[in-house]
C-alpha positions as CSV (number, residue, x, y, z in Angstrom):
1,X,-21.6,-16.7,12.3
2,X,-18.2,-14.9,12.8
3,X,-18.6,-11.1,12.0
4,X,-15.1,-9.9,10.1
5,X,-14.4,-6.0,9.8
6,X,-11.7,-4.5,7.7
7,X,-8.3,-4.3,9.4
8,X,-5.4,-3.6,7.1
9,X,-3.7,-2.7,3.5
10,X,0.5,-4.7,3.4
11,X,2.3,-3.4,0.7
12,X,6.2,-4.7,-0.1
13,X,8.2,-2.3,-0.9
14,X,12.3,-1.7,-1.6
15,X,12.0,1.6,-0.5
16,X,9.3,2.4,2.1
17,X,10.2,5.4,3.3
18,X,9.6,6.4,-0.5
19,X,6.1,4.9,-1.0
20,X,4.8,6.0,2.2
21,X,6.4,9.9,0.9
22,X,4.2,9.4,-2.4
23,X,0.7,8.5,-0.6
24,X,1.5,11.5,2.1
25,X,1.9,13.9,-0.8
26,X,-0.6,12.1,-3.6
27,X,-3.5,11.1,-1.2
28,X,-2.9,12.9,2.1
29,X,-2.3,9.8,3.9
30,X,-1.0,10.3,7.7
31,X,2.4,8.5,7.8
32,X,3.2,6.6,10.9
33,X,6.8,6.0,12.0
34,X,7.0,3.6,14.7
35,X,10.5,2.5,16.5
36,X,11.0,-0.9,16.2
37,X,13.7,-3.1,18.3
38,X,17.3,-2.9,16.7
39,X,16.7,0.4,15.4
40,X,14.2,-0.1,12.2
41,X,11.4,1.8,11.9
42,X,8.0,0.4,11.1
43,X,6.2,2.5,8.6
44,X,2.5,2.3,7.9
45,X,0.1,5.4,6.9
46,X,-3.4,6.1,7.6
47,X,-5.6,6.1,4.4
48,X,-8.9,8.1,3.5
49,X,-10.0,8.7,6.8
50,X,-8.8,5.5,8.4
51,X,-7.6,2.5,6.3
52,X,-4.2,0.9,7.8
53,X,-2.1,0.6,5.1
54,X,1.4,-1.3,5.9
55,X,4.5,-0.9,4.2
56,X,6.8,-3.8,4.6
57,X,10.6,-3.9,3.3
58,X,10.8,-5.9,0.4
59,X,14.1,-8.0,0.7
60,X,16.6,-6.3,-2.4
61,X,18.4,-10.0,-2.4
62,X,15.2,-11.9,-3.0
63,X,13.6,-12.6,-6.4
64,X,10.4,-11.0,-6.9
65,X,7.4,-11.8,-9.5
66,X,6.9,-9.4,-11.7
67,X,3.6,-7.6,-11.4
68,X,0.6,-9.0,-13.1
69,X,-0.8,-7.3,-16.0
70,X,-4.4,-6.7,-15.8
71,X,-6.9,-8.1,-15.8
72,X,-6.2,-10.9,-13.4
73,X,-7.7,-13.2,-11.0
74,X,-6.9,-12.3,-7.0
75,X,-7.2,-8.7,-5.7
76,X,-6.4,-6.2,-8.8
77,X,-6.7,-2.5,-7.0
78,X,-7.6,-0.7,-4.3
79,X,-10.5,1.7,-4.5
80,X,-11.0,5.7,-2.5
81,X,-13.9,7.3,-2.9
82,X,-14.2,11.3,-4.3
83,X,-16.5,13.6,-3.9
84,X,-15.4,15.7,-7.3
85,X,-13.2,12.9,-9.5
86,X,-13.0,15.8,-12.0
87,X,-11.4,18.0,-9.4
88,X,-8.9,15.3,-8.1
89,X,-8.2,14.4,-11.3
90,X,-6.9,17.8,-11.8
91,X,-4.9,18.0,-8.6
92,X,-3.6,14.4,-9.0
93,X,-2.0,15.6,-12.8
94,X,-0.6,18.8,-11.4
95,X,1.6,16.5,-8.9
96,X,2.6,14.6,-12.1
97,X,0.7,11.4,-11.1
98,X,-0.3,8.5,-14.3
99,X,-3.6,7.8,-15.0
100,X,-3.9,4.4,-16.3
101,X,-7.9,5.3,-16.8
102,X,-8.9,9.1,-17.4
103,X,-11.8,9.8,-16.0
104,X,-15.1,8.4,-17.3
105,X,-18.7,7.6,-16.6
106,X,-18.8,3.7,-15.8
107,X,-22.6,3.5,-15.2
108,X,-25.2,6.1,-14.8
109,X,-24.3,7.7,-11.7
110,X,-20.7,6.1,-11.6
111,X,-17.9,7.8,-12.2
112,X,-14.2,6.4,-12.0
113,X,-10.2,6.9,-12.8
114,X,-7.5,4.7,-12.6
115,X,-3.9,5.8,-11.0
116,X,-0.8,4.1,-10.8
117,X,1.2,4.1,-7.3
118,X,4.6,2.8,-6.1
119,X,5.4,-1.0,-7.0
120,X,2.3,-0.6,-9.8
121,X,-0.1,-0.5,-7.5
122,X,-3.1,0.3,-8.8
123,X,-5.8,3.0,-6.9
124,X,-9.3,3.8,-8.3
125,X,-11.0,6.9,-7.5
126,X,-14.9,6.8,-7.6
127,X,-17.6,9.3,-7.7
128,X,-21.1,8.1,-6.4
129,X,-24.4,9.6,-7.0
């Protein structure tokens, strides 16, 4: 049986050079600026300790859906783990971030937040153990 390992994170964005400054500065992600041919840049960031996450330039002339309001079916969030949620939640409000979820106890041992990102992505933070 084929064996599949985690590769990537694409996000569409109109401003990428905006959503990869607000996961530098929110999450500490390691932004990576890449020349491309013609002169654009490629722009993806490194996330929690190595998730590729790609930022693609959403096309301002295009129509785009509006996002879906949860809950949905397909992939709803994105999910970093925390050693102290209380203590990142604290750091996440002082840089003026939305919680969608404050955080709570989800099952014994399980503790989670919700934040909102650019284009309403959503990010959990979990606590284990």
């Amino acid at each position: 049986m084929t064996t599949y390992t985690w590769e990537h994170i694409h996000l569409r964005s109109p401003d990428p050079e905006a959503t990869a400054a607000w996961y530098q500065r929110i999450l500490n992600a390691e932004v990576i600026r890449t020349p491309q041919t013609g002169g654009a840049t490629r722009i993806d960031l490194t996330l929690g300790g190595g998730q590729k996450v790609f930022i693609a330039t959403a096309n301002p002339a295009l129509t785009t859906a509006a996002p879906p309001q949860t809950p949905y079916f397909g992939l709803e969030h994105i999910g970093l783990t925390v050693t102290d949620l209380d203590a990142a939640a604290a750091e996440l409000k002082a840089k003026g971030v939305t919680f969608v979820t404050e955080p709570m106890t989800a099952r014994p041992g399980v503790r989670i937040a919700f934040i909102r990102g650019p284009e309403n992505v959503l990010i959990e933070l979990i606590q284990r153990g």
